[in-house]
PQR file with spaces between the fields and no chain letter, atoms N, CA, C, O and H, PARSE charges and radii, in Angstrom:
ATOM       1  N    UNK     1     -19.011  -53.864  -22.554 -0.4000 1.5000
ATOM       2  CA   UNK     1     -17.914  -54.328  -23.377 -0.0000 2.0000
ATOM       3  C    UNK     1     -17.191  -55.454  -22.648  0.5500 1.7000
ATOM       4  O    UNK     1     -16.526  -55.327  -21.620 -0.5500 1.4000
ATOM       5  N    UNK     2     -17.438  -56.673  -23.388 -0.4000 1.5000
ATOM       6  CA   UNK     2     -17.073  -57.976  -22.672 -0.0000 2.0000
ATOM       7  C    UNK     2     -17.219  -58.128  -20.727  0.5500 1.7000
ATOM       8  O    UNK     2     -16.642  -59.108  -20.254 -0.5500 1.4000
ATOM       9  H    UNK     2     -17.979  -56.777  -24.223  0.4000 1.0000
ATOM      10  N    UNK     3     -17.732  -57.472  -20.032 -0.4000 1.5000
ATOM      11  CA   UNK     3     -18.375  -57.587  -18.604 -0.0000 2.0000
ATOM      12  C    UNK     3     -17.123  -56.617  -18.112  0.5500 1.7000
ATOM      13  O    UNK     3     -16.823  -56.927  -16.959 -0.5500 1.4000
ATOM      14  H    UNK     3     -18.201  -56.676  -20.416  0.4000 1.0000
ATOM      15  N    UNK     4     -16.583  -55.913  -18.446 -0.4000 1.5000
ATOM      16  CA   UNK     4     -15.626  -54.823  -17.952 -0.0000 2.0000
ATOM      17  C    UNK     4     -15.877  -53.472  -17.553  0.5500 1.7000
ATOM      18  O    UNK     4     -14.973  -52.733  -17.943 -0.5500 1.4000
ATOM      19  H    UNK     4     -16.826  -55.662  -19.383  0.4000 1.0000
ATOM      20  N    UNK     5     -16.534  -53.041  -17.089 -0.4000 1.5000
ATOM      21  CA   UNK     5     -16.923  -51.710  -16.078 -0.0000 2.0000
ATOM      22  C    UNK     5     -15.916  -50.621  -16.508  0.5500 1.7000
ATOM      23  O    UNK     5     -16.441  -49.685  -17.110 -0.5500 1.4000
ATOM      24  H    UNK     5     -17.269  -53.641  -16.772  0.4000 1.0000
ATOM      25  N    UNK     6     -14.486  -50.538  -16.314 -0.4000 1.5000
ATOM      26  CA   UNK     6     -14.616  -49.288  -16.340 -0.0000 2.0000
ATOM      27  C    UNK     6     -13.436  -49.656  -17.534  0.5500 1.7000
ATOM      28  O    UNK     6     -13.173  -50.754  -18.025 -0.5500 1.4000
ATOM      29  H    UNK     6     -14.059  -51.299  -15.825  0.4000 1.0000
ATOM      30  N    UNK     7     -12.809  -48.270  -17.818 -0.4000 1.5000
ATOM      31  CA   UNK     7     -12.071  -48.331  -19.293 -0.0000 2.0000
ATOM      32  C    UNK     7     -10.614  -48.433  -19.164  0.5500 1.7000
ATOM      33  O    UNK     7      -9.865  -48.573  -20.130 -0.5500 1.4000
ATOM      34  H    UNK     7     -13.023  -47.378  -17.419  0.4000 1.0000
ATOM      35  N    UNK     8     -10.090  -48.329  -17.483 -0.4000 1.5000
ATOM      36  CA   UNK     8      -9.326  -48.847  -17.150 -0.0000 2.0000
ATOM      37  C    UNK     8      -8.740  -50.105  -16.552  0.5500 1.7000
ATOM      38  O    UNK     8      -7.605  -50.486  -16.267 -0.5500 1.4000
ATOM      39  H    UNK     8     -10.698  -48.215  -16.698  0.4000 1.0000
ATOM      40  N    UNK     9      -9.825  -50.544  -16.484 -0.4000 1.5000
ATOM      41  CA   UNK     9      -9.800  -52.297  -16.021 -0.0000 2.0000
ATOM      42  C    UNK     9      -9.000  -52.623  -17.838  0.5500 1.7000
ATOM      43  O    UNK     9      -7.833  -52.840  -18.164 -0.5500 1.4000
ATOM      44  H    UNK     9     -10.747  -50.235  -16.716  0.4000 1.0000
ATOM      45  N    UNK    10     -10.059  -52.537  -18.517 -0.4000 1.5000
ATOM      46  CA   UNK    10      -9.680  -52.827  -20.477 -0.0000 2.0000
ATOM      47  C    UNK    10      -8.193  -52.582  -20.370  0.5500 1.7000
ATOM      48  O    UNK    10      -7.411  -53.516  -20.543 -0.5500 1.4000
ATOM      49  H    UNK    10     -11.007  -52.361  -18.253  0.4000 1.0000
ATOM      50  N    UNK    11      -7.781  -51.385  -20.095 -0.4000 1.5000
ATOM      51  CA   UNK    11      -6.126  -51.003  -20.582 -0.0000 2.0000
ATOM      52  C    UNK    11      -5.565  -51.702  -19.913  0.5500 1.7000
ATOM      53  O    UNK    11      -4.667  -52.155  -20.623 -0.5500 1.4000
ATOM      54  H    UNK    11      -8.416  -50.626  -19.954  0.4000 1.0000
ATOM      55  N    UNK    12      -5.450  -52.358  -18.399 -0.4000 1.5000
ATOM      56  CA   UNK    12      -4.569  -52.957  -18.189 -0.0000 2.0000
ATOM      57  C    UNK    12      -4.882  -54.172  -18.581  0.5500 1.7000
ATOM      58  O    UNK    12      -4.085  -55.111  -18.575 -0.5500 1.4000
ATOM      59  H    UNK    12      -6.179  -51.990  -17.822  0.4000 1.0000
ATOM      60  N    UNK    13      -6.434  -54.255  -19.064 -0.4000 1.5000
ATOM      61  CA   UNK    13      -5.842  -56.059  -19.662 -0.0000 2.0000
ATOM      62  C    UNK    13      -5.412  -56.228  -20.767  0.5500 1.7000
ATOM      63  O    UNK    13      -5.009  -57.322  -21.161 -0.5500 1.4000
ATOM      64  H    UNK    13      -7.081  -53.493  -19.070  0.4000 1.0000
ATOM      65  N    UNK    14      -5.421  -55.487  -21.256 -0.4000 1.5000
ATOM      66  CA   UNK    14      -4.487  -55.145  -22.413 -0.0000 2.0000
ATOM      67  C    UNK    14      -3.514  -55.305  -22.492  0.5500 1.7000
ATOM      68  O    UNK    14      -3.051  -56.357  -22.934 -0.5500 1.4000
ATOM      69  H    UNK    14      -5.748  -54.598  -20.936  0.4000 1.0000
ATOM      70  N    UNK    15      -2.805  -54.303  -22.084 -0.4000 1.5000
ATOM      71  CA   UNK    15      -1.576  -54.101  -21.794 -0.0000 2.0000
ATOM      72  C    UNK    15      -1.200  -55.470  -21.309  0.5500 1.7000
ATOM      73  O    UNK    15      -0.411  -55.990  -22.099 -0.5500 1.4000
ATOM      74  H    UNK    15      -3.181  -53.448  -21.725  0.4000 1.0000
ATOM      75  N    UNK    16      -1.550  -56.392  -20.072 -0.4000 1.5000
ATOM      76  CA   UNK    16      -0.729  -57.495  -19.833 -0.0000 2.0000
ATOM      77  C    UNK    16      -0.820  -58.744  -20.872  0.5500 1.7000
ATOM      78  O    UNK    16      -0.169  -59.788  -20.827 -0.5500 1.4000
ATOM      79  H    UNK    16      -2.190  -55.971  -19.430  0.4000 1.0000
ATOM      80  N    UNK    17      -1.777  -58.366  -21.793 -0.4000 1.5000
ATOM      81  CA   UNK    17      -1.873  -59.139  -22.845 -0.0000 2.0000
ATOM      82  C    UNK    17      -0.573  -58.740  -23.879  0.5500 1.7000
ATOM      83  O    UNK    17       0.302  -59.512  -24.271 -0.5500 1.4000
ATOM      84  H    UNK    17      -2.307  -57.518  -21.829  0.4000 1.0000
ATOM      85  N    UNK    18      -0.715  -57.388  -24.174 -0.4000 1.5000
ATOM      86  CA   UNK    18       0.563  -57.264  -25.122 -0.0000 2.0000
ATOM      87  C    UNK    18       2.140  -57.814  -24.772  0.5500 1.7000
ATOM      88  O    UNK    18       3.042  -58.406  -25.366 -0.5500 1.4000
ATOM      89  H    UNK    18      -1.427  -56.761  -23.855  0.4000 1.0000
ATOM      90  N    UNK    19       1.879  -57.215  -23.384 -0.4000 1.5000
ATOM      91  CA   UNK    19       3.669  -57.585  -22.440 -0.0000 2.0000
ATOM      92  C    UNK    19       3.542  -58.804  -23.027  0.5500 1.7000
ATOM      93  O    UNK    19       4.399  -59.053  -23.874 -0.5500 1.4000
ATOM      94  H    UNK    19       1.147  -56.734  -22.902  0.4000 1.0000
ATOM      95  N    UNK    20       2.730  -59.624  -22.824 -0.4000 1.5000
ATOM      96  CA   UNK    20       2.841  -61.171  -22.717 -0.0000 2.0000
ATOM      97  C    UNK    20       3.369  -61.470  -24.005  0.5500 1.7000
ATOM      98  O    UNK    20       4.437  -62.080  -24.026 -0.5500 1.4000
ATOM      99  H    UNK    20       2.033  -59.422  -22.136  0.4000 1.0000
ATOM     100  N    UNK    21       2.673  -61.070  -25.401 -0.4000 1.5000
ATOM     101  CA   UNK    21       3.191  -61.470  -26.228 -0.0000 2.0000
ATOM     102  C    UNK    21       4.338  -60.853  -26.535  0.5500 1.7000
ATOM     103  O    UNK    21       5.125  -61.406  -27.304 -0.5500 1.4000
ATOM     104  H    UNK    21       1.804  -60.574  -25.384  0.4000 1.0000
ATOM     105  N    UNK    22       4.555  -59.876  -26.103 -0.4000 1.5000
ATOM     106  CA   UNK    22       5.933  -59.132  -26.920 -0.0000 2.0000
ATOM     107  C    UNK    22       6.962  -59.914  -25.852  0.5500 1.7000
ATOM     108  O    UNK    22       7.989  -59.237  -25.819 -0.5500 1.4000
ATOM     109  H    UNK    22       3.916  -59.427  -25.479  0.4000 1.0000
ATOM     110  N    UNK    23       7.052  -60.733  -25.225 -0.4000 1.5000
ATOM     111  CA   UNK    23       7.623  -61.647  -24.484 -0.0000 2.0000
ATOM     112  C    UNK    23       8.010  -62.376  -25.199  0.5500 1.7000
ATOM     113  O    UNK    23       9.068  -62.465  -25.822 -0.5500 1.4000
ATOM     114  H    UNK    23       6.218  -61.283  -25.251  0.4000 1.0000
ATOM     115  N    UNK    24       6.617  -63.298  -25.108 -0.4000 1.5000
ATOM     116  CA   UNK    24       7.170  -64.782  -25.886 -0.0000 2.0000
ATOM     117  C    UNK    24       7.786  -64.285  -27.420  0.5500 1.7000
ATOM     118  O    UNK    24       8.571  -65.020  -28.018 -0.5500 1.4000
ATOM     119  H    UNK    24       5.757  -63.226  -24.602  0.4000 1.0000
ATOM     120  N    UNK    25       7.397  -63.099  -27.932 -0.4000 1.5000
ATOM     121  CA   UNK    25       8.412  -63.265  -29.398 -0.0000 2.0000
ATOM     122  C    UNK    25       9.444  -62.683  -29.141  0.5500 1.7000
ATOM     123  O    UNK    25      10.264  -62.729  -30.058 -0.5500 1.4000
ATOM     124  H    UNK    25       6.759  -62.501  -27.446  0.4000 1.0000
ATOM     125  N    UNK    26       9.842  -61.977  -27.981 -0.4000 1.5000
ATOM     126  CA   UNK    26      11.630  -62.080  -27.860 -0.0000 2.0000
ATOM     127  C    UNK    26      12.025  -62.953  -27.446  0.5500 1.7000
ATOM     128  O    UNK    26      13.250  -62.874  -27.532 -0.5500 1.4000
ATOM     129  H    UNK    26       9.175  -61.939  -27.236  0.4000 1.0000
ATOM     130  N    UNK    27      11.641  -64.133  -26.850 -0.4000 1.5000
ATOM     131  CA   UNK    27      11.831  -65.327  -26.751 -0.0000 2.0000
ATOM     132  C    UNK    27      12.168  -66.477  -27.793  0.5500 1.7000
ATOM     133  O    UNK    27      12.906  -67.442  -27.596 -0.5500 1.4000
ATOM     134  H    UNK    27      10.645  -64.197  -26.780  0.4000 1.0000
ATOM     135  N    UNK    28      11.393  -66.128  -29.061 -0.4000 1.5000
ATOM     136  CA   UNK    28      11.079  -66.971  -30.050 -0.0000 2.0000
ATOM     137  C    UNK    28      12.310  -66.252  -30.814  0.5500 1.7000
ATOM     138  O    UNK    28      12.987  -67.063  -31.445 -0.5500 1.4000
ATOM     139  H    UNK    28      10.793  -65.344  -29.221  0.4000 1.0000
ATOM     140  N    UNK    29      12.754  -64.903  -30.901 -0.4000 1.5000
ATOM     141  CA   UNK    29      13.604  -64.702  -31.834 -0.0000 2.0000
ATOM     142  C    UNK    29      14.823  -64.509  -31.177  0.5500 1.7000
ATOM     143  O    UNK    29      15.852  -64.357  -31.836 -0.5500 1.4000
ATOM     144  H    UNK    29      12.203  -64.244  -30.388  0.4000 1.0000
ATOM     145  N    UNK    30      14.829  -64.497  -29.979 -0.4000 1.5000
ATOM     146  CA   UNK    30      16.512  -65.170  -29.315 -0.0000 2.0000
ATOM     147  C    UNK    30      16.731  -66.786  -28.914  0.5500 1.7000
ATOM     148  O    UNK    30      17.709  -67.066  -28.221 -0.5500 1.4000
ATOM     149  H    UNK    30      13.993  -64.621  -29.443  0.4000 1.0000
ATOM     150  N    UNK    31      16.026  -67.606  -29.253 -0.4000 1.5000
ATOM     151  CA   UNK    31      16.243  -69.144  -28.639 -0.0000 2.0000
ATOM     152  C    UNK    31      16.978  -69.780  -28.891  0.5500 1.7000
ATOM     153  O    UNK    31      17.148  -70.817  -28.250 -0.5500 1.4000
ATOM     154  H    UNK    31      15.232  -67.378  -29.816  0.4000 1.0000
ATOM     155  N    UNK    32      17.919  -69.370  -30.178 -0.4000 1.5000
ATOM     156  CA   UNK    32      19.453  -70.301  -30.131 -0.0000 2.0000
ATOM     157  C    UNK    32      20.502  -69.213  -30.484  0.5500 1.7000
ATOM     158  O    UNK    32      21.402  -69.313  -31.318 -0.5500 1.4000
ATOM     159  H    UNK    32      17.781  -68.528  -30.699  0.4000 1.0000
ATOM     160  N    UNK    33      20.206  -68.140  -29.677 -0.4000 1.5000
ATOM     161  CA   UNK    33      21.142  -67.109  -29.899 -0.0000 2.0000
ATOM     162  C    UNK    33      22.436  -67.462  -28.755  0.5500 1.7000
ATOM     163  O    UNK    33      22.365  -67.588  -27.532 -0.5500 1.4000
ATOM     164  H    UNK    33      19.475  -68.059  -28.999  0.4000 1.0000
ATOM     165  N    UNK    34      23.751  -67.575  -29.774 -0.4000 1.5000
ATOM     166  CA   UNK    34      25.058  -67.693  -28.792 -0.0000 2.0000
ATOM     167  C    UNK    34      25.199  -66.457  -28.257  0.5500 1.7000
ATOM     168  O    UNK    34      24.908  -65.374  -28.764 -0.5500 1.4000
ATOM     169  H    UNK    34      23.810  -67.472  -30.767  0.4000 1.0000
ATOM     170  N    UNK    35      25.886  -66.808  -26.691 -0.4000 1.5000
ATOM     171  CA   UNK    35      26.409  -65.410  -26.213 -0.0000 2.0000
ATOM     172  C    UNK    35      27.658  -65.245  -26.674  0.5500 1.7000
ATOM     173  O    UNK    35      28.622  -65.999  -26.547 -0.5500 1.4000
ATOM     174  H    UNK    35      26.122  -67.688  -26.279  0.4000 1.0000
ATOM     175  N    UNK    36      27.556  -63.920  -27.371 -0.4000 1.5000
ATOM     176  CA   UNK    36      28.704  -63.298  -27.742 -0.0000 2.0000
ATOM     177  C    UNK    36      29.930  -62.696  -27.010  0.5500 1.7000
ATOM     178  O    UNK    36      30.875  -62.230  -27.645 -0.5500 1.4000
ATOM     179  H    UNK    36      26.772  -63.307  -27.474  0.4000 1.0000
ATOM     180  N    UNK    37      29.882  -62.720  -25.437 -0.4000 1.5000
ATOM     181  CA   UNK    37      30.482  -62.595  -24.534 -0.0000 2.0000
ATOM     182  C    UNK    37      31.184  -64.019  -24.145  0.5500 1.7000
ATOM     183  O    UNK    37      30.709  -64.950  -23.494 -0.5500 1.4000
ATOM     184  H    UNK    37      29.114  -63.099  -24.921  0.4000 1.0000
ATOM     185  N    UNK    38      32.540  -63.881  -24.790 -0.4000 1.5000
ATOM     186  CA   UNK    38      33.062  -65.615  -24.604 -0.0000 2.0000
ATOM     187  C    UNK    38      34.820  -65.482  -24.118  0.5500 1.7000
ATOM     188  O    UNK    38      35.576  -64.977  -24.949 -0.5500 1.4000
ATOM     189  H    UNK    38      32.925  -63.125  -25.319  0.4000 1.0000
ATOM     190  N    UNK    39      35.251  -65.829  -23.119 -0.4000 1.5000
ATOM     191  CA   UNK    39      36.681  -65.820  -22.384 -0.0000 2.0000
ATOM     192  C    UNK    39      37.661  -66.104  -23.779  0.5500 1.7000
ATOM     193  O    UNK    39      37.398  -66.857  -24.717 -0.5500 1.4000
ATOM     194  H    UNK    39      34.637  -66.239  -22.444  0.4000 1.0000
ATOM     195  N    UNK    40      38.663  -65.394  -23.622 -0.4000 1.5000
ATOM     196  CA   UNK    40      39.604  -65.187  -24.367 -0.0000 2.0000
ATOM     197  C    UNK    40      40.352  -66.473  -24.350  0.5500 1.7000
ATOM     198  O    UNK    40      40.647  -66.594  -23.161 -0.5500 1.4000
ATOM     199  H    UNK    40      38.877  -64.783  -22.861  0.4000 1.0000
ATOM     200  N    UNK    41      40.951  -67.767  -25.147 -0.4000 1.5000
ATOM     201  CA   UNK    41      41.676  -68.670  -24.728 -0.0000 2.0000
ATOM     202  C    UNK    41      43.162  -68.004  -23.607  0.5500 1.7000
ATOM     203  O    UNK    41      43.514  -68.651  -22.621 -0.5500 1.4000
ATOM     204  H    UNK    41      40.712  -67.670  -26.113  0.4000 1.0000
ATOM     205  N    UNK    42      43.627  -67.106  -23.873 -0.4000 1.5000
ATOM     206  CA   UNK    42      44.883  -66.577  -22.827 -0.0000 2.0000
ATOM     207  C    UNK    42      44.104  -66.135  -21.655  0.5500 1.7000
ATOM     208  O    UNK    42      44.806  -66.345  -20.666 -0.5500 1.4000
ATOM     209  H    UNK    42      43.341  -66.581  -24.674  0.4000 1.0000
ATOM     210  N    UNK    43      42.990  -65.626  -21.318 -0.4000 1.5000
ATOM     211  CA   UNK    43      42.398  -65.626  -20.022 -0.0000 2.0000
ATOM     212  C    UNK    43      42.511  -67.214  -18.943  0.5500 1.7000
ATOM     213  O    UNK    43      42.923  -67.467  -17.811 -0.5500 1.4000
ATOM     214  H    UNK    43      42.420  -65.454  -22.121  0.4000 1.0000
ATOM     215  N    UNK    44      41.698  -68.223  -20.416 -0.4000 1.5000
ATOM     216  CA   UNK    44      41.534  -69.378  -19.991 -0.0000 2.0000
ATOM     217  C    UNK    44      42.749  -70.202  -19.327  0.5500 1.7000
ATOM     218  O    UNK    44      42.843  -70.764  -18.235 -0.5500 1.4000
ATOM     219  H    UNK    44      41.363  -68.017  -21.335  0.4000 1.0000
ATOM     220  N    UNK    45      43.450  -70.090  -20.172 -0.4000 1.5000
ATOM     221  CA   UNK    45      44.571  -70.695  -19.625 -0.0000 2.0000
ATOM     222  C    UNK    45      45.604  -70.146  -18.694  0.5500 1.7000
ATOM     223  O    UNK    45      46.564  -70.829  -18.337 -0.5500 1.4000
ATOM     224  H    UNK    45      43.374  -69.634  -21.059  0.4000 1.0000
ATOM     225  N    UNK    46      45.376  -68.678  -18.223 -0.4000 1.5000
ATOM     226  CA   UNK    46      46.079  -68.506  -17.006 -0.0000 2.0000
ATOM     227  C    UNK    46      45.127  -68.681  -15.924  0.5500 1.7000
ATOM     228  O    UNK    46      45.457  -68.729  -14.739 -0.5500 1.4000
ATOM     229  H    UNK    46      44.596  -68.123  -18.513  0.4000 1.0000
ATOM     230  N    UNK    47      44.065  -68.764  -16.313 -0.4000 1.5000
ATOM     231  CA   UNK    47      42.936  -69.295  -14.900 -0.0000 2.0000
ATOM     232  C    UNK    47      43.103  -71.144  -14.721  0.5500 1.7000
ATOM     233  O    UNK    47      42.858  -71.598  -13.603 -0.5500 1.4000
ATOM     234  H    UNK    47      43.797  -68.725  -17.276  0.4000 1.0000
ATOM     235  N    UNK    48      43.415  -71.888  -15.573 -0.4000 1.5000
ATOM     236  CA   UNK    48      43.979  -73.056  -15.332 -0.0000 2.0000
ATOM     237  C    UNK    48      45.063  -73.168  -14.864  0.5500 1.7000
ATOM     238  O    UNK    48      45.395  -74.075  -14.101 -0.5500 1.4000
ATOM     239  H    UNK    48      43.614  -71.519  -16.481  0.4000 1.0000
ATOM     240  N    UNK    49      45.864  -72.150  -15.303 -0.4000 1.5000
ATOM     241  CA   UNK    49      47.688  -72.066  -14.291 -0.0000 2.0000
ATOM     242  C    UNK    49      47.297  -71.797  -12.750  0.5500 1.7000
ATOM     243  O    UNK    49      47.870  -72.303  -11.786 -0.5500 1.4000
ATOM     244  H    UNK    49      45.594  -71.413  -15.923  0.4000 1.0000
ATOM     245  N    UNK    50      46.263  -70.948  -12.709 -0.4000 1.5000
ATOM     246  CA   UNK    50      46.297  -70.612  -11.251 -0.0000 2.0000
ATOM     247  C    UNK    50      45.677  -71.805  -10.393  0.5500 1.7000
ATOM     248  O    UNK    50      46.167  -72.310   -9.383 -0.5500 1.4000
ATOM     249  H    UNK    50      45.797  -70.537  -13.493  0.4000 1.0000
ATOM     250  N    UNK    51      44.508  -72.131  -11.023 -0.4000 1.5000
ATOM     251  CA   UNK    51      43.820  -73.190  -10.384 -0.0000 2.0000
ATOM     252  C    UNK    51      44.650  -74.102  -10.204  0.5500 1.7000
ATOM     253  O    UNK    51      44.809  -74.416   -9.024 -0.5500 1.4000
ATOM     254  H    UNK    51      44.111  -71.721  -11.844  0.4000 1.0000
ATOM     255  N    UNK    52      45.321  -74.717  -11.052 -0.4000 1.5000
ATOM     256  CA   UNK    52      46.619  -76.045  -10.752 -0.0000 2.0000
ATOM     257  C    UNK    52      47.473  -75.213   -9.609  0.5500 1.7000
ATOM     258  O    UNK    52      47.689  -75.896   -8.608 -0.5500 1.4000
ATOM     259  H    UNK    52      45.193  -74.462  -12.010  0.4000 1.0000
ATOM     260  N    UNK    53      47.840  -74.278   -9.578 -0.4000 1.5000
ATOM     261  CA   UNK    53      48.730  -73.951   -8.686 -0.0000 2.0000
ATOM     262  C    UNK    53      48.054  -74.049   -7.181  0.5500 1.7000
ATOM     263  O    UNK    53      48.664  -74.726   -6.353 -0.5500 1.4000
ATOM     264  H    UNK    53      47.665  -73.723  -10.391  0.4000 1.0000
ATOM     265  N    UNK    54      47.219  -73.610   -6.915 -0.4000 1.5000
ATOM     266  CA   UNK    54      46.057  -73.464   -5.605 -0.0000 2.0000
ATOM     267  C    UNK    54      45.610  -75.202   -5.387  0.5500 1.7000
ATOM     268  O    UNK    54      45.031  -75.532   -4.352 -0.5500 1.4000
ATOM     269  H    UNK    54      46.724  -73.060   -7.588  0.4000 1.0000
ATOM     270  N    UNK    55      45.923  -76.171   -6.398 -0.4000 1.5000
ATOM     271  CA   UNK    55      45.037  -77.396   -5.516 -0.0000 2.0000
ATOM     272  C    UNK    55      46.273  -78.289   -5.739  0.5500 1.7000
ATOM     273  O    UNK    55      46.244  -79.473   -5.404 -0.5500 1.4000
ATOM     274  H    UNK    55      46.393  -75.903   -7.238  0.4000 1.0000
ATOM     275  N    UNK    56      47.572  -77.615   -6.415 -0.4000 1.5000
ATOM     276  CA   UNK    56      48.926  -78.387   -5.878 -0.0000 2.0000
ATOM     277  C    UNK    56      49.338  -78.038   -3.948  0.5500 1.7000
ATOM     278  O    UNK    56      49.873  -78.744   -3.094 -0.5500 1.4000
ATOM     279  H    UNK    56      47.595  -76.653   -6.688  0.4000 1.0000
ATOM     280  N    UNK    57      48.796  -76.695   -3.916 -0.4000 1.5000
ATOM     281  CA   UNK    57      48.942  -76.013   -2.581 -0.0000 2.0000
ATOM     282  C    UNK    57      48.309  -76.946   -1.380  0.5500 1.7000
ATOM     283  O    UNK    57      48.764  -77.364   -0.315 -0.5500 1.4000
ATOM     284  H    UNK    57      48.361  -76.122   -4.610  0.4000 1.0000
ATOM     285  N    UNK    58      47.241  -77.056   -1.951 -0.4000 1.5000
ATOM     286  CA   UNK    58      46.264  -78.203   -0.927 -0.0000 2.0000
ATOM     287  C    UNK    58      46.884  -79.502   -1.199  0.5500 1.7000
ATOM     288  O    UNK    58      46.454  -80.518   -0.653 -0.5500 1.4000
ATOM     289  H    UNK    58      46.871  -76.717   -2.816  0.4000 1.0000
């Protein structure tokens, strides 16, 4: 069966065949996915208060 000896050589080429594709199509169906994990504007802007404050310091 295609020059493969034993029946476990087959499963793992298998198997790294499937990984592979079930890869690239979570790839293909996240590729312009925004992260939904995004800083709060009031986070943002007390991390700009601080930063101005620390390189008025310097």
């Amino acid at each position: 069966m295609f020059g493969i000896p034993d029946v476990w050589v087959l499963l793992a080429f298998v198997l790294s065949l499937g990984s592979s594709v079930l890869c690239v199509a979570w790839g293909v169906m996240r590729w312009n996915e925004v992260d939904p994990v995004e800083e709060p504007p009031e986070e943002l802007q007390q991390w700009r208060r601080e930063e101005n404050l620390v390189k008025d310091e310097l």
